[in-house]
C-alpha positions, -999 to 999 in steps of 0.1 A, spaced: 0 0 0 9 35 -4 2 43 29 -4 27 64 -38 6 71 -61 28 93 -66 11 126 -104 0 112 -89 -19 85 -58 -34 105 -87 -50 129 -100 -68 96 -66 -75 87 -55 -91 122 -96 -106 122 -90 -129 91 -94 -164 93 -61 -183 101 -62 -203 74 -79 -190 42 -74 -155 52 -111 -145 43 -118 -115 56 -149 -94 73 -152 -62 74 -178 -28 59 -179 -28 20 -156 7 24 -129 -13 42 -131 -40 22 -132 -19 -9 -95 1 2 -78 -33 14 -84 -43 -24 -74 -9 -36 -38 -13 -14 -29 -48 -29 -40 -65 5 -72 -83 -1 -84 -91 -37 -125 -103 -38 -137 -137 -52 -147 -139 -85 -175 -164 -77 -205 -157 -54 -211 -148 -25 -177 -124 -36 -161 -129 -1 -130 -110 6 -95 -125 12 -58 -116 20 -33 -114 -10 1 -129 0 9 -89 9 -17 -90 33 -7 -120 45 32 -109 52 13 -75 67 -7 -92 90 22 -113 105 44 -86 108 55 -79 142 32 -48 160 52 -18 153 69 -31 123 73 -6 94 52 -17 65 71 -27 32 53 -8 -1 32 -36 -22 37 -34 -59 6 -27 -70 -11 -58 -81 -10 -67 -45 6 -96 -49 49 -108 -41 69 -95 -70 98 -120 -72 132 -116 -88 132 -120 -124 171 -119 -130 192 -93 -145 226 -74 -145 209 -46 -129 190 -63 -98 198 -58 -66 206 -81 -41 184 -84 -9 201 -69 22 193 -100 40 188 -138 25 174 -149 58 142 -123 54 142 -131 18 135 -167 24 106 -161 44 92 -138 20 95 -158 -8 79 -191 10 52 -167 21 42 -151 -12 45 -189 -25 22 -203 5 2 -172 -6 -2 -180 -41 -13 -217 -33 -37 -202 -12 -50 -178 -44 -48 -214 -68 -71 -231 -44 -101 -203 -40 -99 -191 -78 -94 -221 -97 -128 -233 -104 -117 -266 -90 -95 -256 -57 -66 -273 -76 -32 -259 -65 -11 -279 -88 -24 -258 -118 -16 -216 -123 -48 -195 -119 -58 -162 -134 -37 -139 -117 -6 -163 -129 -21 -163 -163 -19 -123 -164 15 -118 -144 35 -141 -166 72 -132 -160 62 -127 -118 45 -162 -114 74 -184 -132 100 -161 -114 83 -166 -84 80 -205 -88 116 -206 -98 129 -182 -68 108 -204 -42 121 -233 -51 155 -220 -40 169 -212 -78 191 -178 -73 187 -151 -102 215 -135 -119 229 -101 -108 257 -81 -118 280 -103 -94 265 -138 -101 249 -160 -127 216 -174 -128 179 -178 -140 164 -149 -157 128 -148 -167 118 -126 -197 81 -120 -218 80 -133 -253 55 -122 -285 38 -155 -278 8 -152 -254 11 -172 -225 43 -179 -229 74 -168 -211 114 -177 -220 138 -185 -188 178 -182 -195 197 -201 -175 241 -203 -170 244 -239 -187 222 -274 -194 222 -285 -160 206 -255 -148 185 -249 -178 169 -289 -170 165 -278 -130 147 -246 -138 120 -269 -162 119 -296 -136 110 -267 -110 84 -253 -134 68 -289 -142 64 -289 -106 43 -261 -100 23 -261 -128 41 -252 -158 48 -267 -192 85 -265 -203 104 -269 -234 142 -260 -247 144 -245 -280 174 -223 -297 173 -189 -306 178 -190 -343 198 -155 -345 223 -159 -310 218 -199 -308 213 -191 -271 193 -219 -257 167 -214 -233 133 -228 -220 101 -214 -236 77 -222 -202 36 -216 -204 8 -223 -174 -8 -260 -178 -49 -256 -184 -51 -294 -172 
């Protein structure tokens, strides 16, 4: 969020259920925990309200704690890899935010795929590409490339829902697709006809 929670809507926060993090609370508050990225509303009736994986970090956060900025779609952005990213001040916090924001997105599979199933991308995956195979890739303890190491990077392609993920050499170029065949993803290597880089060409599985 932009800004802090009023104290109204931190009540709903810290009120949510433990577990599925549905939340209950006046249509305004409702209404401003989905415009910060906190809560996003069910797209099948009765349209309850639950915490995003932001929420979800928020709500856990020790009293007192300052509150991180959300990226606006509310949900973890993970590392996508590049020469220019930076490096998070501390892996041990980085850990638990990515296994939160991926604890968090199994939680999203379940109540907006039509059928609960986590072992399939939803929606929100389907529209955030790049973020939900980075994210997959990053939670299962790959490490993206900086400007002091190698690693995965995780780039948008002309084809729609498709993304293409670099990787240092064959072995890691294999883990990456086992990793993404895991959570969801369909995986092939292919060769860019120009560069004759090679590199995995990864899209969400429907079934």
């Amino acid at each position: 969020m932009s800004r802090e929670p009023t104290a109204a809507q931190r009540r709903v926060i810290d009120a949510a259920d433990p577990v599925t993090g549905r939340l209950r609370g006046t249509e305004a508050q409702l209404t401003a925990l989905v415009r910060g990225g906190l809560a996003f509303r069910h797209p099948r009736p009765p349209h309850d309200h639950f915490l995003t994986p932001a929420g979800r970090r928020l709500r856990e956060a020790p009293a007192g704690a300052p509150e991180r900025p959300a990226p606006s779609t509310g949900v973890f952005a993970a590392r996508v890899g590049g020469a220019g990213e930076e490096v998070p001040p501390s892996a041990a916090v980085r850990l638990r935010e990515v296994r939160g924001a991926w604890q968090g997105l199994l939680e999203l599979r379940r109540m907006t795929n039509p059928d609960g199933a986590v072992d399939r991308p939803c929606a929100w995956e389907r529209g955030h590409l790049v973020r939900a195979a980075a994210l997959a890739l990053e939670a299962a303890g790959h490490h993206p490339r900086t400007a002091g190491a190698d690693g995965y990077r995780v780039r948008a392609t002309p084809q729609p829902e498709a993304v293409a993920v670099y990787a240092p050499d064959a072995a890691a170029r294999s883990a990456c697709a086992a990793t993404l065949e895991r959570a969801g993803w369909q995986a092939g290597e292919y060769t860019e006809p120009r560069t004759r880089v090679r590199y995995l060409l990864a899209s969400p599985r429907r079934a």
